[in-house]
C-alpha positions, -999 to 999 in steps of 0.1 A, spaced: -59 -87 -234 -48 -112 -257 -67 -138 -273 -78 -175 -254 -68 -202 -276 -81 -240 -269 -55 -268 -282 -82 -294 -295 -52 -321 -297 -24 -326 -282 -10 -354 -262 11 -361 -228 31 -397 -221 53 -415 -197 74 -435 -222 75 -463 -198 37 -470 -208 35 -462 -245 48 -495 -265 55 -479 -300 80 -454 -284 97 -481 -267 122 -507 -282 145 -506 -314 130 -474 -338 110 -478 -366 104 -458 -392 65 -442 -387 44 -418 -404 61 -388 -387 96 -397 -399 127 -403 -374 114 -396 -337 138 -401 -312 138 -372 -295 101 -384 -288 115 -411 -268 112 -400 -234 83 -391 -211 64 -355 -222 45 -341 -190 18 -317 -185 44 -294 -171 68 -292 -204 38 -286 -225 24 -260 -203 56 -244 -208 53 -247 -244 17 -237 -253 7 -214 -221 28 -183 -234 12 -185 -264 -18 -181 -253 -34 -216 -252 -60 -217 -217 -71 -248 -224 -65 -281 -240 -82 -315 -253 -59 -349 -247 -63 -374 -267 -48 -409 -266 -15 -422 -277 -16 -460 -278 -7 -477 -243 -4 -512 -237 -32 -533 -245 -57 -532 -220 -48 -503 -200 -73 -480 -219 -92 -471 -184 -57 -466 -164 -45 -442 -191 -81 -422 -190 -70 -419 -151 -38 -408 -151 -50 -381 -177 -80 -368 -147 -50 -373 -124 -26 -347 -142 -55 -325 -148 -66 -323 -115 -33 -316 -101 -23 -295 -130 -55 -280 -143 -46 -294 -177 -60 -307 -199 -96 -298 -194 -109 -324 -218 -97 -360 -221 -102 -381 -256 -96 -417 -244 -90 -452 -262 -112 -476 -272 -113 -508 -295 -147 -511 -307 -143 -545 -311 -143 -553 -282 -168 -574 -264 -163 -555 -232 -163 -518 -253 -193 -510 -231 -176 -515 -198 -145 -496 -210 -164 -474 -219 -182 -470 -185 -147 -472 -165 -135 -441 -189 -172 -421 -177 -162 -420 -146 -134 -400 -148 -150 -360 -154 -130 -352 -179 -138 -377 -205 -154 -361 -233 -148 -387 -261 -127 -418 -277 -101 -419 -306 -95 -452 -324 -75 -450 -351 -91 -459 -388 -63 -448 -412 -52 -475 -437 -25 -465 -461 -10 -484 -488 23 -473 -476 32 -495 -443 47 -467 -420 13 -449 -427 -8 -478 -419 -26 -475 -385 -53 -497 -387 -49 -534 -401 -74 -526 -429 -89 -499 -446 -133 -509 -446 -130 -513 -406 -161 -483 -408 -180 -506 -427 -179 -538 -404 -216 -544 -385 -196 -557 -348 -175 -527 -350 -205 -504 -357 -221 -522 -328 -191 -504 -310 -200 -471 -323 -235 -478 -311 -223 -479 -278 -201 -448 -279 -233 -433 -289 -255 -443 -265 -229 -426 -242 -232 -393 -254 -194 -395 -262 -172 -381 -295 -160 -405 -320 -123 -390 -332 -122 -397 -366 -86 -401 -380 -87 -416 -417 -71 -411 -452 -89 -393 -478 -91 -426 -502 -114 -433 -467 -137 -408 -469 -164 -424 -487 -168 -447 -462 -165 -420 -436 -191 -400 -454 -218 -437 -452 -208 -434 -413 -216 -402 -408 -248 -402 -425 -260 -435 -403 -248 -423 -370 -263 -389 -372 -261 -385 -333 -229 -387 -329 -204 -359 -333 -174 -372 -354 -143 -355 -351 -119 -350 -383 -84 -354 -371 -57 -334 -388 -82 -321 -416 -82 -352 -429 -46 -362 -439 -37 -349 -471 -8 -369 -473 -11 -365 -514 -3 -326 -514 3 -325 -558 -26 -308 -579 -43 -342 -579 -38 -356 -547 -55 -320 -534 -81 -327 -557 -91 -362 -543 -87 -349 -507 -114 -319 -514 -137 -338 -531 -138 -360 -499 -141 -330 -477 -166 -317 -497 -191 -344 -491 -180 -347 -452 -194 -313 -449 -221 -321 -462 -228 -340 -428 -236 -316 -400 -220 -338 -372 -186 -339 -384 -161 -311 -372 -125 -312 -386 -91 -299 -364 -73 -281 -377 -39 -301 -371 -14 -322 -379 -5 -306 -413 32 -307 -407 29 -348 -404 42 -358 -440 60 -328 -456 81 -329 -418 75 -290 -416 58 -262 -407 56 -242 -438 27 -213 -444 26 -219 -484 20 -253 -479 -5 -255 -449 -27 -219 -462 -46 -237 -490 -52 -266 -466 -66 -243 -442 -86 -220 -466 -106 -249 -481 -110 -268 -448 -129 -237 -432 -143 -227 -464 -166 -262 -468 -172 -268 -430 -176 -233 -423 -153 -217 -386 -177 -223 -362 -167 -266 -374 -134 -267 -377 -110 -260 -340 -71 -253 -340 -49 -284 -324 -13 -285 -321 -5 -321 -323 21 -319 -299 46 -329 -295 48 -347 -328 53 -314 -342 75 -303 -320 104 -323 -344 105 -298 -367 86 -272 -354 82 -248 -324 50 -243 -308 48 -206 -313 61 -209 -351 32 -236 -353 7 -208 -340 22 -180 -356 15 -203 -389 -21 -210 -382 -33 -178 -376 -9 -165 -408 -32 -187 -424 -62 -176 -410 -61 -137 -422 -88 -135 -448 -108 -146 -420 -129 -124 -398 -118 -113 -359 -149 -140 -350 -143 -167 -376 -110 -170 -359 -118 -172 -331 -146 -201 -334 -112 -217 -347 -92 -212 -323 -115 -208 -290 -149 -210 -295 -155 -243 -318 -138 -264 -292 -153 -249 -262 -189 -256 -276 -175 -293 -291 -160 -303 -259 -178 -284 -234 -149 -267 -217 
Protein backbone atom coordinates (compact mmCIF):
# COMPACT_ATOMS: atom_id res chain seq x y z
CA UNK A 1 0.00 0.00 0.00
CA UNK A 2 1.54 3.18 -0.50
CA UNK A 3 2.47 5.60 1.90
CA UNK A 4 -0.33 8.46 3.67
CA UNK A 5 1.09 11.76 3.21
CA UNK A 6 -0.47 14.92 5.28
CA UNK A 7 0.00 18.40 3.34
CA UNK A 8 0.65 20.69 6.54
CA UNK A 9 0.07 23.88 4.11
CA UNK A 10 -1.52 24.53 1.43
CA UNK A 11 -4.19 26.97 0.54
CA UNK A 12 -7.63 27.16 -1.55
CA UNK A 13 -9.29 30.75 -2.74
CA UNK A 14 -12.09 32.32 -4.69
CA UNK A 15 -10.24 35.25 -6.25
CA UNK A 16 -13.28 37.37 -5.83
CA UNK A 17 -12.45 37.52 -2.00
CA UNK A 18 -8.69 37.63 -1.84
CA UNK A 19 -7.57 41.48 -2.34
CA UNK A 20 -3.80 41.07 -3.26
CA UNK A 21 -4.75 38.80 -6.24
CA UNK A 22 -7.15 41.22 -7.40
CA UNK A 23 -6.33 44.53 -9.30
CA UNK A 24 -3.33 45.69 -11.51
CA UNK A 25 -0.17 43.04 -10.60
CA UNK A 26 2.50 43.73 -8.44
CA UNK A 27 5.57 42.41 -8.19
CA UNK A 28 5.54 39.94 -4.67
CA UNK A 29 7.83 37.64 -3.08
CA UNK A 30 6.90 34.76 -5.34
CA UNK A 31 7.75 36.58 -8.56
CA UNK A 32 5.21 37.13 -11.51
CA UNK A 33 1.74 35.28 -10.51
CA UNK A 34 -0.86 35.64 -12.91
CA UNK A 35 -1.69 32.45 -13.56
CA UNK A 36 -2.67 32.65 -9.72
CA UNK A 37 -5.24 34.96 -10.57
CA UNK A 38 -8.26 33.02 -10.61
CA UNK A 39 -10.22 30.99 -8.07
CA UNK A 40 -8.23 27.47 -6.86
CA UNK A 41 -10.95 25.04 -5.38
CA UNK A 42 -10.73 22.07 -3.17
CA UNK A 43 -11.51 20.07 -6.29
CA UNK A 44 -8.35 21.15 -8.54
CA UNK A 45 -6.08 20.55 -5.62
CA UNK A 46 -7.58 17.26 -4.86
CA UNK A 47 -6.69 16.46 -8.31
CA UNK A 48 -3.29 17.62 -7.87
CA UNK A 49 -2.17 16.18 -4.49
CA UNK A 50 -4.64 12.96 -4.07
CA UNK A 51 -2.65 10.78 -6.72
CA UNK A 52 0.24 11.43 -4.98
CA UNK A 53 -0.65 10.15 -2.13
CA UNK A 54 -1.64 13.18 0.08
CA UNK A 55 -5.01 11.83 2.57
CA UNK A 56 -5.03 14.71 4.25
CA UNK A 57 -4.38 18.34 4.40
CA UNK A 58 -3.93 21.56 6.73
CA UNK A 59 -5.47 25.11 5.17
CA UNK A 60 -4.10 27.95 6.16
CA UNK A 61 -5.15 31.47 5.39
CA UNK A 62 -4.50 33.69 2.37
CA UNK A 63 -5.32 37.30 3.28
CA UNK A 64 -9.15 38.12 2.61
CA UNK A 65 -10.67 41.38 2.97
CA UNK A 66 -10.28 42.99 6.17
CA UNK A 67 -12.71 41.83 8.54
CA UNK A 68 -13.89 38.68 6.95
CA UNK A 69 -11.43 36.53 9.01
CA UNK A 70 -14.50 34.41 10.58
CA UNK A 71 -16.39 34.14 6.98
CA UNK A 72 -13.24 32.82 5.49
CA UNK A 73 -12.70 30.14 8.52
CA UNK A 74 -16.49 29.10 7.28
CA UNK A 75 -16.27 28.72 4.00
CA UNK A 76 -13.06 26.57 4.69
CA UNK A 77 -15.57 23.99 7.24
CA UNK A 78 -17.96 24.51 4.33
CA UNK A 79 -15.57 22.93 1.54
CA UNK A 80 -14.38 20.46 3.93
CA UNK A 81 -17.50 19.20 4.88
CA UNK A 82 -18.72 18.87 1.47
CA UNK A 83 -15.46 17.73 0.17
CA UNK A 84 -13.69 16.02 3.03
CA UNK A 85 -10.78 18.44 2.62
CA UNK A 86 -8.99 19.92 4.30
CA UNK A 87 -9.21 18.18 7.58
CA UNK A 88 -7.45 21.02 9.52
CA UNK A 89 -8.11 24.81 9.01
CA UNK A 90 -5.30 27.49 10.04
CA UNK A 91 -7.37 30.74 10.08
CA UNK A 92 -6.49 34.67 10.25
CA UNK A 93 -6.18 36.71 12.92
CA UNK A 94 -4.69 40.33 13.78
CA UNK A 95 -3.57 40.16 17.23
CA UNK A 96 -4.04 43.63 17.47
CA UNK A 97 -7.11 43.60 17.58
CA UNK A 98 -9.28 44.68 20.31
CA UNK A 99 -11.96 42.17 19.42
CA UNK A 100 -8.90 39.20 18.71
CA UNK A 101 -10.85 37.24 21.38
CA UNK A 102 -14.20 37.22 19.78
CA UNK A 103 -12.60 36.41 16.35
CA UNK A 104 -11.16 34.15 17.79
CA UNK A 105 -14.32 32.56 19.44
CA UNK A 106 -16.33 32.89 15.97
CA UNK A 107 -13.19 30.89 14.24
CA UNK A 108 -13.79 27.93 17.44
CA UNK A 109 -16.79 27.28 16.34
CA UNK A 110 -16.13 25.95 13.16
CA UNK A 111 -14.58 21.99 13.98
CA UNK A 112 -11.92 22.23 11.96
CA UNK A 113 -10.07 25.12 13.27
CA UNK A 114 -6.88 24.00 14.64
CA UNK A 115 -4.90 27.26 14.66
CA UNK A 116 -4.19 31.04 13.25
CA UNK A 117 -1.47 32.43 10.84
CA UNK A 118 -0.55 36.07 11.01
CA UNK A 119 2.12 36.97 9.06
CA UNK A 120 5.46 38.43 10.97
CA UNK A 121 8.07 38.54 8.11
CA UNK A 122 9.70 41.98 7.59
CA UNK A 123 12.24 42.14 4.83
CA UNK A 124 14.36 45.00 3.85
CA UNK A 125 13.41 44.30 0.37
CA UNK A 126 9.71 45.69 -0.20
CA UNK A 127 8.15 42.79 -2.25
CA UNK A 128 9.33 40.57 0.71
CA UNK A 129 7.80 42.68 3.35
CA UNK A 130 4.69 41.21 4.88
CA UNK A 131 4.34 42.75 8.00
CA UNK A 132 4.77 46.74 8.39
CA UNK A 133 7.68 46.16 10.75
CA UNK A 134 10.04 43.72 11.70
CA UNK A 135 9.93 43.78 16.22
CA UNK A 136 5.91 43.21 15.93
CA UNK A 137 6.94 39.84 18.39
CA UNK A 138 8.25 42.13 20.78
CA UNK A 139 5.15 44.54 21.21
CA UNK A 140 3.29 43.94 24.87
CA UNK A 141 -0.63 44.59 23.04
CA UNK A 142 0.22 42.22 20.40
CA UNK A 143 1.57 39.71 22.93
CA UNK A 144 -1.72 40.28 24.77
CA UNK A 145 -3.02 38.77 21.37
CA UNK A 146 -0.91 35.80 21.67
CA UNK A 147 -2.25 35.44 25.23
CA UNK A 148 -5.49 34.97 23.90
CA UNK A 149 -4.59 32.42 21.15
CA UNK A 150 -3.19 30.68 24.02
CA UNK A 151 -5.70 30.54 26.33
CA UNK A 152 -7.59 28.84 23.32
CA UNK A 153 -5.51 25.98 22.98
CA UNK A 154 -4.86 27.11 19.38
CA UNK A 155 -1.42 27.04 17.04
CA UNK A 156 0.40 30.21 16.43
CA UNK A 157 1.86 29.82 12.55
CA UNK A 158 4.99 31.38 12.69
CA UNK A 159 6.18 32.89 9.30
CA UNK A 160 9.39 35.20 9.80
CA UNK A 161 12.82 35.91 8.30
CA UNK A 162 15.88 34.55 9.77
CA UNK A 163 17.31 38.23 10.73
CA UNK A 164 13.82 37.57 12.97
CA UNK A 165 14.66 34.69 14.77
CA UNK A 166 16.09 36.16 17.71
CA UNK A 167 13.06 37.61 18.49
CA UNK A 168 11.24 34.47 17.62
CA UNK A 169 13.59 32.52 19.82
CA UNK A 170 12.45 35.49 23.18
CA UNK A 171 8.75 34.36 22.01
CA UNK A 172 9.06 31.07 22.20
CA UNK A 173 10.77 30.86 25.32
CA UNK A 174 7.82 33.17 27.07
CA UNK A 175 4.93 31.50 25.55
CA UNK A 176 5.99 28.01 26.41
CA UNK A 177 2.38 26.68 25.97
CA UNK A 178 1.80 27.40 22.84
CA UNK A 179 2.86 25.33 19.82
CA UNK A 180 4.50 27.69 17.28
CA UNK A 181 4.64 26.58 13.91
CA UNK A 182 7.76 27.47 11.53
CA UNK A 183 6.45 28.22 8.17
CA UNK A 184 8.56 27.25 5.10
CA UNK A 185 11.69 26.24 7.41
CA UNK A 186 12.20 29.51 8.07
CA UNK A 187 12.85 31.42 4.81
CA UNK A 188 16.19 31.16 3.75
CA UNK A 189 15.79 33.76 1.31
CA UNK A 190 19.92 34.30 1.66
CA UNK A 191 20.85 30.76 0.10
CA UNK A 192 25.12 31.96 -0.34
CA UNK A 193 27.71 30.27 2.26
CA UNK A 194 26.80 33.17 4.55
CA UNK A 195 23.35 33.77 4.30
CA UNK A 196 23.03 29.63 5.19
CA UNK A 197 25.18 30.41 7.93
CA UNK A 198 22.97 33.19 9.56
CA UNK A 199 19.80 31.17 8.82
CA UNK A 200 21.21 27.92 10.83
CA UNK A 201 22.43 29.67 13.58
CA UNK A 202 18.81 30.93 13.99
CA UNK A 203 17.44 27.51 13.63
CA UNK A 204 19.78 26.32 15.83
CA UNK A 205 18.54 28.15 18.85
CA UNK A 206 14.68 27.71 17.72
CA UNK A 207 15.32 24.09 18.38
CA UNK A 208 16.33 24.65 21.26
CA UNK A 209 12.62 25.45 22.12
CA UNK A 210 10.51 22.33 22.42
CA UNK A 211 7.18 24.01 21.17
CA UNK A 212 8.28 25.06 17.86
CA UNK A 213 7.79 22.66 14.84
CA UNK A 214 9.08 23.81 11.36
CA UNK A 215 7.23 22.66 7.70
CA UNK A 216 8.89 21.70 5.60
CA UNK A 217 7.71 24.08 2.72
CA UNK A 218 7.95 26.77 0.67
CA UNK A 219 11.67 26.29 -0.38
CA UNK A 220 10.97 26.94 -4.01
CA UNK A 221 9.68 30.74 -2.96
CA UNK A 222 12.86 32.89 -3.86
CA UNK A 223 15.08 30.76 -6.22
CA UNK A 224 11.37 30.33 -8.32
CA UNK A 225 12.21 26.43 -8.52
CA UNK A 226 12.01 23.24 -7.49
CA UNK A 227 15.55 22.10 -7.59
CA UNK A 228 16.92 18.93 -5.22
CA UNK A 229 20.64 20.49 -4.96
CA UNK A 230 19.32 23.48 -3.64
CA UNK A 231 16.39 22.36 -1.34
CA UNK A 232 18.62 18.83 0.22
CA UNK A 233 20.93 20.94 2.51
CA UNK A 234 17.89 22.94 3.63
CA UNK A 235 16.13 19.86 4.39
CA UNK A 236 19.04 17.90 6.02
CA UNK A 237 19.80 20.63 8.56
CA UNK A 238 16.20 21.51 9.21
CA UNK A 239 15.42 17.76 10.45
CA UNK A 240 18.86 17.33 11.72
CA UNK A 241 18.36 20.32 14.65
CA UNK A 242 14.52 19.80 15.27
CA UNK A 243 14.75 16.22 14.89
CA UNK A 244 11.55 14.29 12.30
CA UNK A 245 9.14 13.72 14.65
CA UNK A 246 9.21 18.30 14.57
CA UNK A 247 9.35 19.10 11.31
CA UNK A 248 5.96 18.02 8.71
CA UNK A 249 6.00 18.14 4.75
CA UNK A 250 3.65 21.07 3.17
CA UNK A 251 3.26 21.82 -0.34
CA UNK A 252 2.60 25.42 -0.40
CA UNK A 253 0.22 25.15 -3.11
CA UNK A 254 -0.49 26.50 -5.31
CA UNK A 255 2.25 29.12 -5.04
CA UNK A 256 4.49 26.43 -6.21
CA UNK A 257 2.54 25.27 -8.63
CA UNK A 258 4.36 28.40 -10.99
CA UNK A 259 7.17 26.57 -11.50
CA UNK A 260 6.66 23.42 -10.22
CA UNK A 261 4.30 20.35 -10.41
CA UNK A 262 2.99 18.82 -7.42
CA UNK A 263 4.35 15.38 -7.95
CA UNK A 264 7.99 16.86 -8.95
CA UNK A 265 7.57 18.88 -5.67
CA UNK A 266 7.02 15.41 -3.75
CA UNK A 267 9.31 13.50 -5.76
CA UNK A 268 11.90 16.39 -4.51
CA UNK A 269 11.05 16.13 -0.81
CA UNK A 270 11.34 12.66 -0.36
CA UNK A 271 14.73 12.70 -2.80
CA UNK A 272 15.78 14.74 -0.05
CA UNK A 273 14.78 12.78 2.57
CA UNK A 274 16.84 9.43 1.78
CA UNK A 275 19.50 9.36 4.46
CA UNK A 276 16.53 9.32 6.52
CA UNK A 277 15.06 6.21 8.11
CA UNK A 278 11.53 4.39 6.71
CA UNK A 279 9.98 6.10 10.22
CA UNK A 280 11.83 9.49 10.21
CA UNK A 281 10.06 9.98 6.97
CA UNK A 282 7.31 9.30 7.72
CA UNK A 283 6.86 11.61 11.03
CA UNK A 284 7.67 14.06 8.12
CA UNK A 285 5.46 13.46 5.94
CA UNK A 286 2.39 11.68 8.06
CA UNK A 287 2.87 11.37 11.43
CA UNK A 288 4.27 14.96 12.76
CA UNK A 289 1.26 16.63 11.34
CA UNK A 290 -1.27 14.17 12.47
CA UNK A 291 -0.04 14.46 16.13
CA UNK A 292 0.41 18.65 15.56
CA UNK A 293 -2.89 19.04 14.15
CA UNK A 294 -4.84 16.27 15.49
CA UNK A 295 -6.10 14.78 12.31
Amino acid sequence: MAEAIIDAHHHIWRLAETPWLRGPPVLRIFGPHEPLRRDYPIEEFVAEAEPCGVTKSVFVQVNVAPGMEVEEVAWAQSVADRAGFPQAICGYADLFARDVGDVLDGERRHRNLRGVRQQLHWHEKTPYRFAARPDIMDDPRWRAGLREVEKRGLIFELQIFPSQMTAAIGLARDFPGVTFVLVHAGMPEDRSAEGLAFWRRGMTGLARCSNVMVKVSGLGTFERRCAEESWRPIIERTLDLFGPSRCLFGSNFPIEKLWTSYADLLGVVKACLSRFSEAERRAVLHDTAARVYAI
